[in-house]
C-alpha positions in Angstrom: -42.1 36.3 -72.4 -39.3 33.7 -72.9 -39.9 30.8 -74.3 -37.5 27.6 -73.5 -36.9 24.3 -74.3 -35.5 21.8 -71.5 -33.4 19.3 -73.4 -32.6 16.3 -70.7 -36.0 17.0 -69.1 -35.8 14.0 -66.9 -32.8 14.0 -65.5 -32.2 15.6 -62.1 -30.8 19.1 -63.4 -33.8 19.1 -66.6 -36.4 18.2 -63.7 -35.2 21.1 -61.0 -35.2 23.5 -64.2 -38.2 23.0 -65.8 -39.8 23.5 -61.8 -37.6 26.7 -62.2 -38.6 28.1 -65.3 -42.6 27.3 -64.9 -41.9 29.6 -61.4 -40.6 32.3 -63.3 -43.4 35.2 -64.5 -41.1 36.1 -67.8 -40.5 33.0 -68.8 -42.9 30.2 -70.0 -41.7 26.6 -70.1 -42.8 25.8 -73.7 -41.2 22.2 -74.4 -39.5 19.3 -72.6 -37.3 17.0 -74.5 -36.3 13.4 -73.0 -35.4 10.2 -74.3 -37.2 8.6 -71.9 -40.2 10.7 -73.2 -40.9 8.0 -75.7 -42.6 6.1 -72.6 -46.1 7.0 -72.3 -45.3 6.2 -67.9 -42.6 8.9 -68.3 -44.9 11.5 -70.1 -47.8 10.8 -67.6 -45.3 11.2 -64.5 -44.0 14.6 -66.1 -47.5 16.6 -64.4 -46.8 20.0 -66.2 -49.6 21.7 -68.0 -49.1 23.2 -70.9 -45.7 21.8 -72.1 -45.3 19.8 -75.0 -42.9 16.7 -74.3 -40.7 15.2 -76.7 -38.5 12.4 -77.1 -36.9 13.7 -80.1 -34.6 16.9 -80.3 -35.4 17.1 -84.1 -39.3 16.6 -83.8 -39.2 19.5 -81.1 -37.2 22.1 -83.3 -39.0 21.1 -86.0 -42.8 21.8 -84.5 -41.6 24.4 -81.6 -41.5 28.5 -81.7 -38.7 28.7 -79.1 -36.6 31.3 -78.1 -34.2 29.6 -75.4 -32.7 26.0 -75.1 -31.2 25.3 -71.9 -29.1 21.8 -72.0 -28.5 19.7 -69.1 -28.0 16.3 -71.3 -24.7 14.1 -71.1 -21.0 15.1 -72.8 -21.6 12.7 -75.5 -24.9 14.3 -77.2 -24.7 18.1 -75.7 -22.4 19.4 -79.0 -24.9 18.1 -81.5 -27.5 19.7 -79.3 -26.2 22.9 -79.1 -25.6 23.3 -82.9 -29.1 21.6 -84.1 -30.4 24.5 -81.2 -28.0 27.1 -82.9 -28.8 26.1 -86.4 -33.0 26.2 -85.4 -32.4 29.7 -84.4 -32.0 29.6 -80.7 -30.2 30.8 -78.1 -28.3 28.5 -75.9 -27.7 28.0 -72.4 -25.3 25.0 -71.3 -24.7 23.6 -68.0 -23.7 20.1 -69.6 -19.7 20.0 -69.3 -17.1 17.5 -70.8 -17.0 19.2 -74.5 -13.2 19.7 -75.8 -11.3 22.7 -77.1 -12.3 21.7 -80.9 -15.7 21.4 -79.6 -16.1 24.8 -78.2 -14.3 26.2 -81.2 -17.1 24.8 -83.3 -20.0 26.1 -81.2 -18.0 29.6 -81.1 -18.3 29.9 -85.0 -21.9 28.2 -85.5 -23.1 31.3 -83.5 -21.1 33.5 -85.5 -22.9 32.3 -88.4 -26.7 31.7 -86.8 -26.6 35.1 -85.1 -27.6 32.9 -82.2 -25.3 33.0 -78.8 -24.4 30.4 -76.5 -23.7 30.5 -72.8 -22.0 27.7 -71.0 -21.5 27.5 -67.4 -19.2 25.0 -65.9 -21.0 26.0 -62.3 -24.6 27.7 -62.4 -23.9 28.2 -58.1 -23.4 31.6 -57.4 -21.0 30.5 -54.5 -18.6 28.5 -56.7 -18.6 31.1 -58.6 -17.7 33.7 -55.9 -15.0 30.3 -54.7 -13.3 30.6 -58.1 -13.1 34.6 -58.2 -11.6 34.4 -54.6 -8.9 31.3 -55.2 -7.5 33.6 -58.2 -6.4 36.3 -55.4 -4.8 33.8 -53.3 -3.1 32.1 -56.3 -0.9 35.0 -56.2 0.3 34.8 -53.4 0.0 31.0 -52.4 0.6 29.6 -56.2 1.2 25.7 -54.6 -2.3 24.6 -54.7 -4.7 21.1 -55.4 -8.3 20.8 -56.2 -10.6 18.1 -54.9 -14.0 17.7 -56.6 -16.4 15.6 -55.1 -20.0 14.3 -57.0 -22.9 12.5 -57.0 -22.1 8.7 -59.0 -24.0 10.0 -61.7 -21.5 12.3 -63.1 -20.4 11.1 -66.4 -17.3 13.3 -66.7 -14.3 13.7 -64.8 -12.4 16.0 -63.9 -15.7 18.4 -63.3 -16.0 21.3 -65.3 -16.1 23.2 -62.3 -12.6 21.7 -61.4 -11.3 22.5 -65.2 -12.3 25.7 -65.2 -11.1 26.8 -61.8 -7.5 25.6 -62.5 -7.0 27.2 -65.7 -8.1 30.5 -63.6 -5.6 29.9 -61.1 -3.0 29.2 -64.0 -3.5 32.4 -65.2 -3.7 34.2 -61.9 -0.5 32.7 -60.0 2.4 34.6 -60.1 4.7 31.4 -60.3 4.0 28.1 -61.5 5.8 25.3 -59.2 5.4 22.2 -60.5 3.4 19.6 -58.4 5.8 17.3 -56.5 5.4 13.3 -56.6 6.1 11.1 -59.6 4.8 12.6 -62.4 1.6 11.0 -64.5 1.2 8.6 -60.8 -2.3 8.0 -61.1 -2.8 8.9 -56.9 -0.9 12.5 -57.6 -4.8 13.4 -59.6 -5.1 14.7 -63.2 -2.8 17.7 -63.5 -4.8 20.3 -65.5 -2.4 24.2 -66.1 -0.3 22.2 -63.3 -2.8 21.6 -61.0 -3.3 18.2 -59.7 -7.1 17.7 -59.7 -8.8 14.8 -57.7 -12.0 13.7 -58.2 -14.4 11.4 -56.1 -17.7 9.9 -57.2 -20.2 8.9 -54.8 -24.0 8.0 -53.7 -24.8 10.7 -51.0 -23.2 13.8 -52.9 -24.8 16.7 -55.0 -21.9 18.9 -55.9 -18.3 19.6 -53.8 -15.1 21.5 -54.5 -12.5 22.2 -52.2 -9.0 23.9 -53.0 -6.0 23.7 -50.8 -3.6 26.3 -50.9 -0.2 25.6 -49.3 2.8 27.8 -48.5 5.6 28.1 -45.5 4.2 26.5 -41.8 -0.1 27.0 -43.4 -2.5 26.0 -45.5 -5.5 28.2 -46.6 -8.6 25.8 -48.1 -11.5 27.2 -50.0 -14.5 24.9 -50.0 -18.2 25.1 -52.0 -20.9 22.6 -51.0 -24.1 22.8 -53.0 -26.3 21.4 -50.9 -29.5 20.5 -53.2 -29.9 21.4 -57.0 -31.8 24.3 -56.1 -28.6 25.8 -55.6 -27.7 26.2 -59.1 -31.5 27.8 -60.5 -31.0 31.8 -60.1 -28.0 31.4 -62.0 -29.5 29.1 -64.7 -32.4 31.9 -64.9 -30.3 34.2 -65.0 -28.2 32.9 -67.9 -31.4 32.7 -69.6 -32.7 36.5 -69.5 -29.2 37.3 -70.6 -27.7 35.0 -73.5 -30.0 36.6 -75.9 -28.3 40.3 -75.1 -24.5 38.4 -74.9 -22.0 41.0 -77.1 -19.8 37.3 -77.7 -21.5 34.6 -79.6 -20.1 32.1 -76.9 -19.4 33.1 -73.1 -18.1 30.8 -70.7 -18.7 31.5 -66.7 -21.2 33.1 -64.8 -19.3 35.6 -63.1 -19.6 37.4 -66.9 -22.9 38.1 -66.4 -23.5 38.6 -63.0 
């Protein structure tokens, strides 16, 4: 039996995973952590047996015997969470994106140190994952290319992670590298990422949207991922939790390693 921790219990990701966990046989939903836990209303609404809520990251590494965090929190607090989660012994599984290069580094040598290993997933959909894999074989042979990522107003960071991590794939796939044509650093030409213009839109209504558009001579050839409800994203968040404890590399970034 696994245990795990849900850190950002509350928010729409935590919520859909805790249901997700608590379904799963060989795992057992030990702890919830929330802010917002610090309302007695919030714990009440919560309706899971058995779990111990906390408002406090601390107070629940402190009291807990845990075997798995699984973070779904906000860029500015999911570094320090993975490294108290590290330091505490546990193994971590990350779907919060919008930490930097430094950041990662960090993480990388804390579970060199801990023993402990981290998995963090830009995209927990097994179709964007299968939408990244293929765009790196068209890259090759269409290398003009531009990403639109489209999600819910709630989304803190922007580009996506999702959008991030599929351009440095393409980088490193195409063949060529043409540079994007407009006026370069014009805000409408997107955030060029590996030379990738990336454009992002934030809206009520949305859950999680990527398209890329590959161009070449007289066609265009557009790959496009919908996630339709949060649902979506659970066999791959369980299944980064049955894994990270058995990862060879203390840090591993993307689900198509493990699938």
């Amino acid at each position: 039996m696994i245990r795990v921790l849900v850190n950002g219990a509350l928010g729409k990701m935590g919520r859909t995973t805790c249901d997700a966990v608590a379904a799963e046989d060989d795992l057992k939903l030990t702890a919830a952590v929330d802010i917002a836990f610090a309302d007695a209303g919030a714990r009440d609404a919560f309706r899971m047996e058995g779990v111990a809520l906390y408002s406090s990251l601390a107070d629940c590494l402190e009291k807990e015997e845990l075997d798995v965090a699984v973070d779904f929190t906000q860029p500015a607090a999911v570094f320090n969470n993975v490294m108290a989660c590290l330091k505490a012994d546990l193994h971590c599984v990350v779907g919060t994106t919008g930490m930097s290069e430094s950041q990662l580094t960090g993480i990388e040598s804390e579970t060199r140190s801990s023993g402990r290993n981290c998995f963090l997933a830009p995209n927990f959909a097994i179709g964007a994952v299968l939408m990244m894999e293929v765009s790196t074989a068209v890259a090759r042979y269409m290398p003009h290319c531009e990403i639109v990522e489209l999600h819910h107003d709630q989304k803190l960071d922007a580009p996506s992670g999702t959008a991030l991590r599929t351009a440095e794939l393409i980088a490193d796939a195409r063949v060529e590298s043409p540079e994007p044509p407009g006026p370069e650093g014009h805000a409408a030409r997107g955030v060029v990422h590996k030379g990738i213009p990336i454009h992002s839109v934030r809206l009520p209504g949305l859950v999680a949207h990527q398209e890329i558009i590959f161009g070449g001579q007289g066609q265009t050839l557009t790959l496009r991922h919908d996630a339709i409800s949060r649902e979506s994203f659970m066999p791959g968040v369980v299944l980064a939790i049955r894994r990270v404890a058995d990862l060879e590399d203390g840090l591993v970034i993307g689900l198509e390693k493990i699938m």
